[in-house]
VEXRO-723585 format. One record per residue (C-alpha): x, y, z. Coordinates in steps of 0.02 Angstrom, whole numbers, always signed. Layout:
REM VEXRO-723585
<site <X, Y, Z>>
...
END
This chain:
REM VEXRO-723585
<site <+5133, +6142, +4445>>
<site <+5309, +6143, +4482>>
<site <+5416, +5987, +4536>>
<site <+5594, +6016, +4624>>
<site <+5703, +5849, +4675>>
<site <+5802, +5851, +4821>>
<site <+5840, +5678, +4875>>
<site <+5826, +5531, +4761>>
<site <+5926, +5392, +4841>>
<site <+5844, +5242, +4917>>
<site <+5908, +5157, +5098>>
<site <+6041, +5258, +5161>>
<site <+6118, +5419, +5097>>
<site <+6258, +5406, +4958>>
<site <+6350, +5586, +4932>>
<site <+6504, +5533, +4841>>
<site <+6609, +5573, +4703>>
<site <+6506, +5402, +4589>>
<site <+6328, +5485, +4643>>
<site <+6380, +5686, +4568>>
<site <+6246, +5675, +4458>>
<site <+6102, +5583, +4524>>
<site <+6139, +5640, +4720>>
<site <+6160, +5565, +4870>>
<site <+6029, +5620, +4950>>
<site <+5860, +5528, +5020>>
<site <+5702, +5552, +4966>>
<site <+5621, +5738, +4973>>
<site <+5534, +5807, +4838>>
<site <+5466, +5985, +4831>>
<site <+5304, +6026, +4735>>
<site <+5190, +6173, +4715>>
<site <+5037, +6238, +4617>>
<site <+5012, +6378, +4524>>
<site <+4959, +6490, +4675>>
<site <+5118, +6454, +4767>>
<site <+5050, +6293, +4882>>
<site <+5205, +6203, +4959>>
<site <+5198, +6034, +4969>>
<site <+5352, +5917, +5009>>
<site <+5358, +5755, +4995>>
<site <+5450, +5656, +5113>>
<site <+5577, +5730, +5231>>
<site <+5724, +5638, +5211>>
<site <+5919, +5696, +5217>>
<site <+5878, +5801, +5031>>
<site <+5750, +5904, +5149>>
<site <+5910, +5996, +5243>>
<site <+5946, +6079, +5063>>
<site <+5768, +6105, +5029>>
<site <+5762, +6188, +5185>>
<site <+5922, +6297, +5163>>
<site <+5835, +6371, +5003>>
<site <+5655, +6417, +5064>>
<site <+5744, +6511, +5192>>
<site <+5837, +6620, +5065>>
<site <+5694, +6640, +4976>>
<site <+5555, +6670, +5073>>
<site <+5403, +6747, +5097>>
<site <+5427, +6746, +5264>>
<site <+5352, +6683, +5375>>
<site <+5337, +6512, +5283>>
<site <+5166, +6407, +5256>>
<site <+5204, +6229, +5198>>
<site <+5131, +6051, +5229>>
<site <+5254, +5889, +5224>>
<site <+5171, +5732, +5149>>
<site <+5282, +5578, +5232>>
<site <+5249, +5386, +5142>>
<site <+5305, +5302, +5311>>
<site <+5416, +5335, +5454>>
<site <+5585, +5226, +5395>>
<site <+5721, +5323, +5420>>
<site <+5783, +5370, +5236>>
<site <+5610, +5460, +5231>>
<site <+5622, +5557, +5408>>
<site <+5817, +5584, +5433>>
<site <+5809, +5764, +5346>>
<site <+5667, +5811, +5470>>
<site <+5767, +5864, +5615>>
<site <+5879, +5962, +5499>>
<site <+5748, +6040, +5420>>
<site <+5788, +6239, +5475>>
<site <+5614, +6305, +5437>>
<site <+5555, +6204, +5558>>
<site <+5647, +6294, +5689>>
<site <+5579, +6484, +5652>>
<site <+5459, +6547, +5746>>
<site <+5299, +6602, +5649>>
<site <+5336, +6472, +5513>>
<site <+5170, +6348, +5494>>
<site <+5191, +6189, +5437>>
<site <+5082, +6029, +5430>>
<site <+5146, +5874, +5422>>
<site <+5054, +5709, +5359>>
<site <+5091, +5522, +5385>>
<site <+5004, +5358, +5378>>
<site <+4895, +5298, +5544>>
<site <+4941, +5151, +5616>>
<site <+4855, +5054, +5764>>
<site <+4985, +5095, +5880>>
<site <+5119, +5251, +5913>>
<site <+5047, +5402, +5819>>
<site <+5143, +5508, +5682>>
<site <+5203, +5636, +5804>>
<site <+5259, +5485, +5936>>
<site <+5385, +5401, +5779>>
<site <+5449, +5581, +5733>>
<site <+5497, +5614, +5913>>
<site <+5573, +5464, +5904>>
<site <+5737, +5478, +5833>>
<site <+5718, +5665, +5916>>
<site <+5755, +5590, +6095>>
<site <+5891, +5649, +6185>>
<site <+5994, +5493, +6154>>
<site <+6006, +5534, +5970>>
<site <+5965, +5717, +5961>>
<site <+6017, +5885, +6030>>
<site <+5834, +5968, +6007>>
<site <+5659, +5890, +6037>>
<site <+5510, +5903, +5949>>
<site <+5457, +5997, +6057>>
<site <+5590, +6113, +6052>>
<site <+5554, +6169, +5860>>
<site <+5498, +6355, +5858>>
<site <+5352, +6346, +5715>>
<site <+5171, +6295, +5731>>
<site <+5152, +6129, +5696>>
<site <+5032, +6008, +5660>>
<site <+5044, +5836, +5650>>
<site <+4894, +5737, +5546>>
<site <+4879, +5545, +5545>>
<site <+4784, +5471, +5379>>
<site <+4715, +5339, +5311>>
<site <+4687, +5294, +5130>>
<site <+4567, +5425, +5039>>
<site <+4546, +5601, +5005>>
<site <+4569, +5767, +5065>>
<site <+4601, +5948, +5028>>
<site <+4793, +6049, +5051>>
<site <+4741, +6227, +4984>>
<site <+4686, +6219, +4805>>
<site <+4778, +6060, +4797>>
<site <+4675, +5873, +4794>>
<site <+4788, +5742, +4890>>
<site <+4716, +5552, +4865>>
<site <+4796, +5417, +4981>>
<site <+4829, +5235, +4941>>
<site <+4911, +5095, +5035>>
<site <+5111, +5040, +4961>>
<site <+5159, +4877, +4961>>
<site <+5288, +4873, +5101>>
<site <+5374, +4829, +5255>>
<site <+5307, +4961, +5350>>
<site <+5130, +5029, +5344>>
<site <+5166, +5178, +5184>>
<site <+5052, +5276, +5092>>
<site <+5074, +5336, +4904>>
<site <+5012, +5519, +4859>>
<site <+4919, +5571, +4708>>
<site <+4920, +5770, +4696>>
<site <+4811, +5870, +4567>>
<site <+4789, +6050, +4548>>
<site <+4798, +6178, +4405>>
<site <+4755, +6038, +4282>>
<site <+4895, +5922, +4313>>
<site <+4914, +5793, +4429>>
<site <+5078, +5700, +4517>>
<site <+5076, +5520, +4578>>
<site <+5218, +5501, +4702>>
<site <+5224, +5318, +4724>>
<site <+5389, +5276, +4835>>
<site <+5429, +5104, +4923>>
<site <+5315, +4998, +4816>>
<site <+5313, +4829, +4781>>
<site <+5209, +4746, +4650>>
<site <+5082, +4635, +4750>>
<site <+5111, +4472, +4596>>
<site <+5283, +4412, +4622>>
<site <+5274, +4341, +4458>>
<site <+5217, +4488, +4360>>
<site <+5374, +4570, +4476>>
<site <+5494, +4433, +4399>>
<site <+5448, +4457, +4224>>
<site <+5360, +4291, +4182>>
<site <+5166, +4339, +4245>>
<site <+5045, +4462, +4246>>
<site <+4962, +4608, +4331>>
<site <+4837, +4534, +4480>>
<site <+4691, +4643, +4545>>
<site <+4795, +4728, +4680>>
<site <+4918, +4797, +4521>>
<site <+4786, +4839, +4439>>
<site <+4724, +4954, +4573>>
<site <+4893, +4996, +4589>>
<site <+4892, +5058, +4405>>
<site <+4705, +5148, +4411>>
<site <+4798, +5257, +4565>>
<site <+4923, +5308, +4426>>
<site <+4802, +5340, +4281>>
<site <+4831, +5468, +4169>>
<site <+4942, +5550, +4280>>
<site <+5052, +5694, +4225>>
<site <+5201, +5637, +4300>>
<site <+5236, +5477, +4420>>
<site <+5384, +5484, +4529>>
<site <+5411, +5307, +4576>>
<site <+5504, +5185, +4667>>
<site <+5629, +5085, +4545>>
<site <+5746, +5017, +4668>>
<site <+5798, +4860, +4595>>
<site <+5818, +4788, +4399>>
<site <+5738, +4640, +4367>>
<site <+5902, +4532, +4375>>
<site <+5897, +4577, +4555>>
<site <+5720, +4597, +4606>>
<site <+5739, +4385, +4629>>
<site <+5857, +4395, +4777>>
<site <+5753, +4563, +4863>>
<site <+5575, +4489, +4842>>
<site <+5478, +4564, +4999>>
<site <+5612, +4707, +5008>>
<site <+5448, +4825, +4963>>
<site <+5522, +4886, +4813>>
<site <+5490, +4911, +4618>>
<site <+5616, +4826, +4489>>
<site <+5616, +4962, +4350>>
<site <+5545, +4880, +4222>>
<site <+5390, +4843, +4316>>
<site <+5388, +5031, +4345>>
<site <+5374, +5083, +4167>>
<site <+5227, +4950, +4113>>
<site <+5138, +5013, +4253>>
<site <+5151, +5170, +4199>>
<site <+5122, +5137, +4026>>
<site <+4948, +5029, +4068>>
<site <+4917, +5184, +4178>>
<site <+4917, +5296, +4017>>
<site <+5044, +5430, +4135>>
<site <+5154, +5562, +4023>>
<site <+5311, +5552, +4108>>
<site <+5382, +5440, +4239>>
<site <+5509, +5480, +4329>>
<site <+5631, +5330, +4416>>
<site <+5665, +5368, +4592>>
<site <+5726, +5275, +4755>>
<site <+5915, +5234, +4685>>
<site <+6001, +5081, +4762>>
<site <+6129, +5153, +4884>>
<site <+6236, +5021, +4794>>
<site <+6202, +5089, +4604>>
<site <+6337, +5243, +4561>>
<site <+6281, +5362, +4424>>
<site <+6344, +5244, +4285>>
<site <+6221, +5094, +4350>>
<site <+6059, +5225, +4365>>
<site <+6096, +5275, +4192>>
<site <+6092, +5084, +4142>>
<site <+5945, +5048, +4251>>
<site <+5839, +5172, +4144>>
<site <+5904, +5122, +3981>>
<site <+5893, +4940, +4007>>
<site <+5707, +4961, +4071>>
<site <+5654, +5069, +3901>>
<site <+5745, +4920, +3813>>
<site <+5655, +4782, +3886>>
<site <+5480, +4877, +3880>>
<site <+5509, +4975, +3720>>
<site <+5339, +4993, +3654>>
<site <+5298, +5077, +3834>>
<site <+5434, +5198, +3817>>
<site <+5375, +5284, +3625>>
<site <+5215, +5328, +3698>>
<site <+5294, +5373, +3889>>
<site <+5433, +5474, +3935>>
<site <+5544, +5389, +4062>>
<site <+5696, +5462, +4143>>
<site <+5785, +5428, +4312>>
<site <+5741, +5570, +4436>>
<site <+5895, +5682, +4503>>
<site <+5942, +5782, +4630>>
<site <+5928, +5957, +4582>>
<site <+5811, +5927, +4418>>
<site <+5656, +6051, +4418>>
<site <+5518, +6028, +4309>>
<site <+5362, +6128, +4262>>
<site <+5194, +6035, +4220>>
<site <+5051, +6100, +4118>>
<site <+4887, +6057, +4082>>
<site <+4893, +5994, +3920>>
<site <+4716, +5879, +3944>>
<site <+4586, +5966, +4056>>
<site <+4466, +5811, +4027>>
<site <+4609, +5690, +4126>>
<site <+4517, +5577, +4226>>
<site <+4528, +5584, +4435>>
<site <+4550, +5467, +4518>>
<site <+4400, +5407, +4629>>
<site <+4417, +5397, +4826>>
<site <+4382, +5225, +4906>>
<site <+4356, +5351, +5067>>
<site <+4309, +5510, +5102>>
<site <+4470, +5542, +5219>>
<site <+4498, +5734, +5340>>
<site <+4667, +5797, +5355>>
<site <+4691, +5780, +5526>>
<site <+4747, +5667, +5657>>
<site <+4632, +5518, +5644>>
<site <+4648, +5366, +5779>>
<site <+4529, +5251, +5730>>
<site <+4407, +5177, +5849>>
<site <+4374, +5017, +5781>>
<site <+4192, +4920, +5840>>
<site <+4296, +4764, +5853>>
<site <+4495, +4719, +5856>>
<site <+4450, +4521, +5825>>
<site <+4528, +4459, +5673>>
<site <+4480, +4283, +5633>>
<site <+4610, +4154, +5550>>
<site <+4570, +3984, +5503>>
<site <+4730, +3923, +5422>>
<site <+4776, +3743, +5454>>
<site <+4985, +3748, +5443>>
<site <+5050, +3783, +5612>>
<site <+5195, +3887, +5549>>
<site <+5086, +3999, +5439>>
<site <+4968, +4022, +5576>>
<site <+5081, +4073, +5709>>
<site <+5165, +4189, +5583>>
<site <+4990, +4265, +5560>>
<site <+4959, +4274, +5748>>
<site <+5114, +4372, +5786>>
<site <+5097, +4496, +5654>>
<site <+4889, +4526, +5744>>
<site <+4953, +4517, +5909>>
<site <+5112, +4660, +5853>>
<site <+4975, +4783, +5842>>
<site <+4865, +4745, +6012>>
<site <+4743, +4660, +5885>>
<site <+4662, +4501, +5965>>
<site <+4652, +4343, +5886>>
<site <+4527, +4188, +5874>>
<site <+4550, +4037, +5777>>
<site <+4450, +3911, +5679>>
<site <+4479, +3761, +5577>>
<site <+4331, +3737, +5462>>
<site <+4208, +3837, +5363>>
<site <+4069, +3812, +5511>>
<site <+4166, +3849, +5642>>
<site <+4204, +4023, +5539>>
<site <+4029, +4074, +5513>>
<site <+4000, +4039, +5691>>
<site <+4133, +4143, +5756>>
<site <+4072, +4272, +5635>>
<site <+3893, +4277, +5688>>
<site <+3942, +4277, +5877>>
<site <+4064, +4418, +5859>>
<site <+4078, +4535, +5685>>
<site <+4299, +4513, +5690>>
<site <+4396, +4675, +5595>>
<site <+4466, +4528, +5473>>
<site <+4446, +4355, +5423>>
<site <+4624, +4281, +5357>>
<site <+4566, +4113, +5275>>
<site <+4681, +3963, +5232>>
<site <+4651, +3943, +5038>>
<site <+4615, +3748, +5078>>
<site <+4459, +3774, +5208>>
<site <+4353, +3720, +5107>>
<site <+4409, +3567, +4972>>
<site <+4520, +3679, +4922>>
<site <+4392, +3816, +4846>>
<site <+4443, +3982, +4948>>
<site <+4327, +4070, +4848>>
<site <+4181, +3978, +4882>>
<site <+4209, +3980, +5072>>
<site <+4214, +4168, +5050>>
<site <+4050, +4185, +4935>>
<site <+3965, +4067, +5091>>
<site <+4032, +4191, +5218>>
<site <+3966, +4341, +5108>>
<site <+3801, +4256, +5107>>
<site <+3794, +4261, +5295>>
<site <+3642, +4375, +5394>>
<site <+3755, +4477, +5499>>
<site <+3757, +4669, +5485>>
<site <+3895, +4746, +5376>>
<site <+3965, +4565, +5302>>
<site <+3980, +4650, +5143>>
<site <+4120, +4764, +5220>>
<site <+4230, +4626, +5326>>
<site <+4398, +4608, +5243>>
<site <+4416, +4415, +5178>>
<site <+4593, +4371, +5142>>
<site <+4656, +4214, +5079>>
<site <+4806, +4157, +5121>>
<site <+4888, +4047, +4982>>
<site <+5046, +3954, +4928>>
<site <+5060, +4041, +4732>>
<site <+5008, +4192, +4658>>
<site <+4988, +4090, +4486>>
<site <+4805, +4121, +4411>>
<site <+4730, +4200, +4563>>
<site <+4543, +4234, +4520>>
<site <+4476, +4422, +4506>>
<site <+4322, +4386, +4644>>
<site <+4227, +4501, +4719>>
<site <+4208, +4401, +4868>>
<site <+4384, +4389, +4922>>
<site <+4445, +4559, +4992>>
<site <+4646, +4501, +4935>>
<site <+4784, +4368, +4929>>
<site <+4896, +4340, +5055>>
<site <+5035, +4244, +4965>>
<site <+5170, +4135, +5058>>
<site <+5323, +4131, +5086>>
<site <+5289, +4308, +5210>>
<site <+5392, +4407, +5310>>
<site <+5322, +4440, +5487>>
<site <+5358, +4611, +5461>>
<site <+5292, +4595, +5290>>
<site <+5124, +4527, +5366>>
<site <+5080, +4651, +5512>>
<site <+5111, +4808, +5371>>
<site <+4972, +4711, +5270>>
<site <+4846, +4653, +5427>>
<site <+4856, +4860, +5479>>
<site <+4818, +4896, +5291>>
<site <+4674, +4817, +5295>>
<site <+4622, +4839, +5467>>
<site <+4638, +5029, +5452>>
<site <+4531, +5020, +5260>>
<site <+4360, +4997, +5376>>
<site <+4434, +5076, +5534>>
<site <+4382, +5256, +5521>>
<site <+4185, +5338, +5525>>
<site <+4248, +5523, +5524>>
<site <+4186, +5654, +5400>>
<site <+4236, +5843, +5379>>
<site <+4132, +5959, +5351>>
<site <+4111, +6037, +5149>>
<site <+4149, +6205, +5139>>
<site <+4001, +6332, +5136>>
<site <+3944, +6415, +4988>>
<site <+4004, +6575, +5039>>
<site <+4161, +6543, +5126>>
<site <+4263, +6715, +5073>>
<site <+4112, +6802, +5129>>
<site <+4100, +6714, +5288>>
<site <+4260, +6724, +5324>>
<site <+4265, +6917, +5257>>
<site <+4129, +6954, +5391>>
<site <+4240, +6855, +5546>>
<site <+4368, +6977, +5506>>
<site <+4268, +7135, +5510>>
<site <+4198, +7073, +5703>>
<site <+4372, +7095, +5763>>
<site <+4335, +6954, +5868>>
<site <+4472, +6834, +5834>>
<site <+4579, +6806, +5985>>
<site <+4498, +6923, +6089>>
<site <+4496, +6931, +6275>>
<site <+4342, +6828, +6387>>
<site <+4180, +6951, +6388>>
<site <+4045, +6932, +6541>>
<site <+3927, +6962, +6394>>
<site <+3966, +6817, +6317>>
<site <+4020, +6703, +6470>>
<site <+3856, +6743, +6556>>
<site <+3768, +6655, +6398>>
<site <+3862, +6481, +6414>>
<site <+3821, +6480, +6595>>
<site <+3651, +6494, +6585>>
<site <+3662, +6382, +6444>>
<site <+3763, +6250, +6515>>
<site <+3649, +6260, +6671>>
<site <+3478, +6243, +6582>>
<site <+3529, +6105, +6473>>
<site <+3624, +5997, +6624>>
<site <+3782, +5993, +6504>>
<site <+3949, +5989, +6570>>
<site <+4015, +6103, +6428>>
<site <+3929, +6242, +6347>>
<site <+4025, +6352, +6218>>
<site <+4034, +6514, +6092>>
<site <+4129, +6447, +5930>>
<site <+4185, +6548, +5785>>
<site <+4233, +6445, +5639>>
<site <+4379, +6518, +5564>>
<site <+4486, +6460, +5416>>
<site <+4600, +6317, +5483>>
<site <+4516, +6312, +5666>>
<site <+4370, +6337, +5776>>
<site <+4415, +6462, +5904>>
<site <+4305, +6482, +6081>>
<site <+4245, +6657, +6104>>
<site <+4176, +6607, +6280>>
<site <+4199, +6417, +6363>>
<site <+4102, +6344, +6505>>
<site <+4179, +6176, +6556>>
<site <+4323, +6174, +6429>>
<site <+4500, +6212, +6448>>
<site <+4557, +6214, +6260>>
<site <+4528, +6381, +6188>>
<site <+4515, +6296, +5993>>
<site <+4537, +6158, +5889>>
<site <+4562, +6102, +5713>>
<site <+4424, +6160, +5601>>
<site <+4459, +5983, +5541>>
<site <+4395, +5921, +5700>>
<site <+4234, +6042, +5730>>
<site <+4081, +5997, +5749>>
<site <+4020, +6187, +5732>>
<site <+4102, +6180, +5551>>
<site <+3959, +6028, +5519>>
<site <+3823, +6151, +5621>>
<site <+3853, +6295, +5515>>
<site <+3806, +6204, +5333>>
<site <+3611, +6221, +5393>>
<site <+3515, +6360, +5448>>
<site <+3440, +6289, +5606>>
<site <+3513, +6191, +5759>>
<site <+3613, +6020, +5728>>
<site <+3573, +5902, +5838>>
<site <+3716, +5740, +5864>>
<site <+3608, +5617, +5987>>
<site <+3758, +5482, +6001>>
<site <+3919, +5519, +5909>>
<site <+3973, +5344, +5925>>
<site <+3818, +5287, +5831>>
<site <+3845, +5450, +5684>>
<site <+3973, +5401, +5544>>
<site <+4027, +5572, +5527>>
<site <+4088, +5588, +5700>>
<site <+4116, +5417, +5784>>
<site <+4306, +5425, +5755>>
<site <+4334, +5616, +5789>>
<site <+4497, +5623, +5895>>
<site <+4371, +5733, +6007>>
<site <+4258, +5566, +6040>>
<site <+4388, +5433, +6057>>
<site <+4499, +5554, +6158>>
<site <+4452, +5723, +6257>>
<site <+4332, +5791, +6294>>
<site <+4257, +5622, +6226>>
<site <+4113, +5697, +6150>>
<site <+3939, +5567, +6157>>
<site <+3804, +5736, +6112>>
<site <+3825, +5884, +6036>>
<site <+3696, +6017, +5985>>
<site <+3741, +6175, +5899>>
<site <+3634, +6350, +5834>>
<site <+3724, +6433, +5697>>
<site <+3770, +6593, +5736>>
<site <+3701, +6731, +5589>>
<site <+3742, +6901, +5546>>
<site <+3646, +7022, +5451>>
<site <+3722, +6989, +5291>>
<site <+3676, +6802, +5339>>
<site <+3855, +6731, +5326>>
<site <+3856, +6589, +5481>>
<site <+4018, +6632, +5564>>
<site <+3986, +6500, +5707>>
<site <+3899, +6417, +5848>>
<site <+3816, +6422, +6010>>
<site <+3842, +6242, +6062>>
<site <+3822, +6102, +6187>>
<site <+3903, +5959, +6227>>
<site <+3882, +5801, +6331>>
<site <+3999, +5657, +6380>>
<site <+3833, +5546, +6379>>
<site <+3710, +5523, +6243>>
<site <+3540, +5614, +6242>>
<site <+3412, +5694, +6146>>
<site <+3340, +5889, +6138>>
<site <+3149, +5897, +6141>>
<site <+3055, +6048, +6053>>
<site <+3039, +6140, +6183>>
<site <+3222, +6133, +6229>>
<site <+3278, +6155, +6054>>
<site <+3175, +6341, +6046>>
<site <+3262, +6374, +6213>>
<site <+3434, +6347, +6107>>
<site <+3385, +6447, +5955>>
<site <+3344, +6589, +6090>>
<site <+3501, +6576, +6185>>
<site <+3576, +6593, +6000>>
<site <+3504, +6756, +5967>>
<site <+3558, +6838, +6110>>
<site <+3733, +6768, +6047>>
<site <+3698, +6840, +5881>>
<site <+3635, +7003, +5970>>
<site <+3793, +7040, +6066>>
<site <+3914, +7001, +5912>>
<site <+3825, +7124, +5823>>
<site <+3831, +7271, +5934>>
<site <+4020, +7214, +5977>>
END
């Protein structure tokens, strides 16, 4: 795997005769595996270089994917001068965190409006597709990308990348959750630790080192790592290499270079068994496998990459915290994000509230109960009300000093907070529970499959009576509003013949056929809203707002399923036997008329 820098600075850009060697740039780094998958992450002002090169060196046209921790503007400022994303032909995908309110696309136009900028989004000549995540997994090429919430201001996601062996932890605008571990005088709480376990044994973690501990004091809730915090992290991660990244727009090349050295100093058993160094503009590196056994890390979701906007059962969140300035804090930051908010003042008055409505989160006062937060939350866990196990509990306390490891408590909330610093961390946790949206596995014999699409020439092609006259009859002996020929191709499915649909694909991320053809005889979805793999599909919560969905897998000869004949409802329902053998027909008539295409 190979590892290009191209922006390094933190805040604001830096160029400048006292940055030469570390650069001025913000935060882009370029990475790809072995079999030449290009993966950037974050687009800020570095990306205009980045972009300058892959243009002079081709292939053309270009196939990337952008990876973006949040939407500040040190991490998106190099988008709009990214060139690439001007050519037509060019393909790019480009991920960011989900939020509950303007989606990834939305904050990138953004600073694209006219007031600010001479193009708009929509004015950028290559395919694009814009993908809103959530903490989890999912798959870029031959790539594995796992998600985790940051610690900062704004809602940001860290990126662990493994492929070829080696694996990349890009861990930028991080805070450590235990102020006093941060300080130097405490240690690691569970939320660190977790931190740390998203690092493990990781080739090479680029992360955020903004501050030194000397000044971490005066920038607590900044959302940002003091160095030497970096490197024990890293070193109770077990990582090989760790590279110091996110420069203080304030700290010339001199003051990096004493940054780093002071952090191996102060943590100097950490540093013989890890290499640290602070990342530059313009330093390449090349990563092998030198451990095939290195652990993965394990999911906490199994996460699609593609646009997801959560459709969450309930947006209650519940806080019982007795000082009036804390709890209006709290209710700001719920209210920021179109969350609504009830309130109660003892431990009964909780449990009711709970039992009459399940809220999204609970954000406890660490005195409800004498004083025993963790109590209160093993009574709430010990409640009869479906999914309890799953409702976030956080407590909301005055010091970080000796806070318990407990299973019941979801996290600690620890005051003094920002308002700012609060909403990032309600959406966080909101967002953990928000999402019941699966993709589909690959088949088996995907080359084969997708070998055989090719051959039928069918790709693209123009509408055929032989096929339309199928989803008519279909749509009108199932009383559907849309009936539809789907061939599952590699990155989309694509409609050979609609009835009641304008779109003429969508993501393969988002297909229901790509679910339909893993089984040899007709899928049957009776209420999506009521089907984990499917209630939070952009194409339920949004259009065509999908409730039922049946689907025949379409067979050739060589008995590669290359797609569907498929039905779908805006209400829930159910197929009986009868009507299900009326489908499977219909399907072979589909089959019939693809073969003698």
């Amino acid at each position: 795997m190979k590892v290009n820098f191209w922006g390094t600075r933190g805040s604001i850009a830096k160029p400048g005769p006292s940055t030469l060697r570390f650069g001025g740039n913000t935060s882009c780094v370029e990475v790809r595996s072995a079999s030449g998958t290009l993966v950037i992450l974050d687009c800020g002002t570095g990306a205009h270089g980045l972009g300058q090169a892959l243009l002079k060196a081709g292939p053309h046209p270009l196939r990337g994917h952008i990876l973006i921790t949040h939407t500040h503007w040190d991490h998106i400022q190099g988008f709009p001068f990214f060139t690439p994303l001007f050519v037509p032909g060019n393909r790019w995908d480009v991920y960011g965190p989900s939020g509950l309110g303007p989606s990834l696309r939305d904050a990138l136009a953004g600073q694209m409006q006219y007031t600010y900028f001479p193009v708009t989004l929509d004015g950028l000549g290559a395919t694009i597709r814009y993908h809103d995540l959530v903490e989890g997994q999912f798959e870029i090429d031959d790539i594995t990308v796992y998600t985790r919430y940051m610690n900062h201001p704004a809602l940001t996601l860290g990126y662990r990348l493994e492929a070829d062996g080696v694996s990349v932890v890009y861990a930028c605008d991080h805070e450590p959750h235990t102020r006093r571990y941060a300080l130097g005088d405490g240690v690691m709480g569970a939320q660190d630790q977790s931190h740390v376990e998203f690092m493990k044994k990781a080739d090479l973690v680029i992360h955020d080192a903004q501050y030194t501990s000397e000044e971490y004091d005066e920038k607590i809730g900044w959302g940002h790592t003091p160095v030497e915090c970096a490197v024990d992290m890293c070193r109770a991660a077990e990582a090989r290499r760790l590279a110091l990244t996110h420069h203080d727009p304030l700290r010339d090349d001199a003051g990096v270079d004493g940054a780093c050295e002071q952090a191996c100093a102060s943590q100097l058993p950490a540093c013989r068994s890890l290499e640290v160094f602070a990342a530059a503009e313009g330093m390449a590196l090349e990563l092998e496998s030198t451990s095939p056994e290195r652990d993965s890390v394990e999911s906490t979701q199994a996460l699609q990459n593609a646009a997801i906007q959560p459709a969450l059962t309930s947006k209650l969140v519940l806080i019982a915290v007795a000082d009036t300035g804390l709890a209006t804090t709290l209710q700001h930051a719920v209210r920021a994000d179109h969350l609504e908010v009830a309130t109660a003042a003892t431990l009964d008055e909780v449990k009711a509230a709970i039992r009459k409505t399940l809220p999204v989160l609970v954000l406890l006062d660490g005195q409800i109960s004498g004083g025993d937060a963790v109590s209160a939350c093993r009574a709430i866990r010990e409640l009869d009300v479906d999914r309890i196990d799953e409702l976030p509990l956080v407590v909301v306390t005055d010091s970080d000093t000796d806070i318990p490891s407990e299973s019941a408590v979801t996290d600690w909330l620890v005051h003094p907070f920002s308002l700012e610093y609060t909403r990032t961390r309600v959406r966080a946790w909101v967002m953990r529970g928000a999402c019941n949206w699966q993709r589909a596995a690959l088949p088996v014999d995907e080359s084969r499959r997708l070998a055989a699409i090719e051959a039928l020439q069918i790709l693209d092609s123009e509408p055929e009576e032989r096929f339309d006259q199928i989803t008519r009859i279909a749509a009108a002996a199932f009383d559907v509003p849309i009936a539809l020929v789907s061939v599952v191709d590699r990155e989309r499915q694509w409609f050979k013949s609609r009835f009641g649909l304008a779109a003429t694909q969508t993501p393969r991320d988002q297909a229901f056929c790509a679910h339909a053809i893993l089984d040899s005889d007709v899928m049957v979805v009776r209420d999506t809203l009521r089907d984990t793999r499917f209630a939070d599909n952009p194409l339920v919560t949004g259009d065509p707002r999908i409730r039922f969905y049946a689907g025949y897998p379409l067979s050739l000869p060589d008995g590669s399923f290359v797609g569907t004949l498929c039905l779908i409802d805006t209400r829930p329902r159910d197929l009986d036997d009868v009507k299900i053998d009326l489908l499977r027909s219909l399907g072979k008539l589909v089959e019939r008329e693809m073969g003698a295409g």
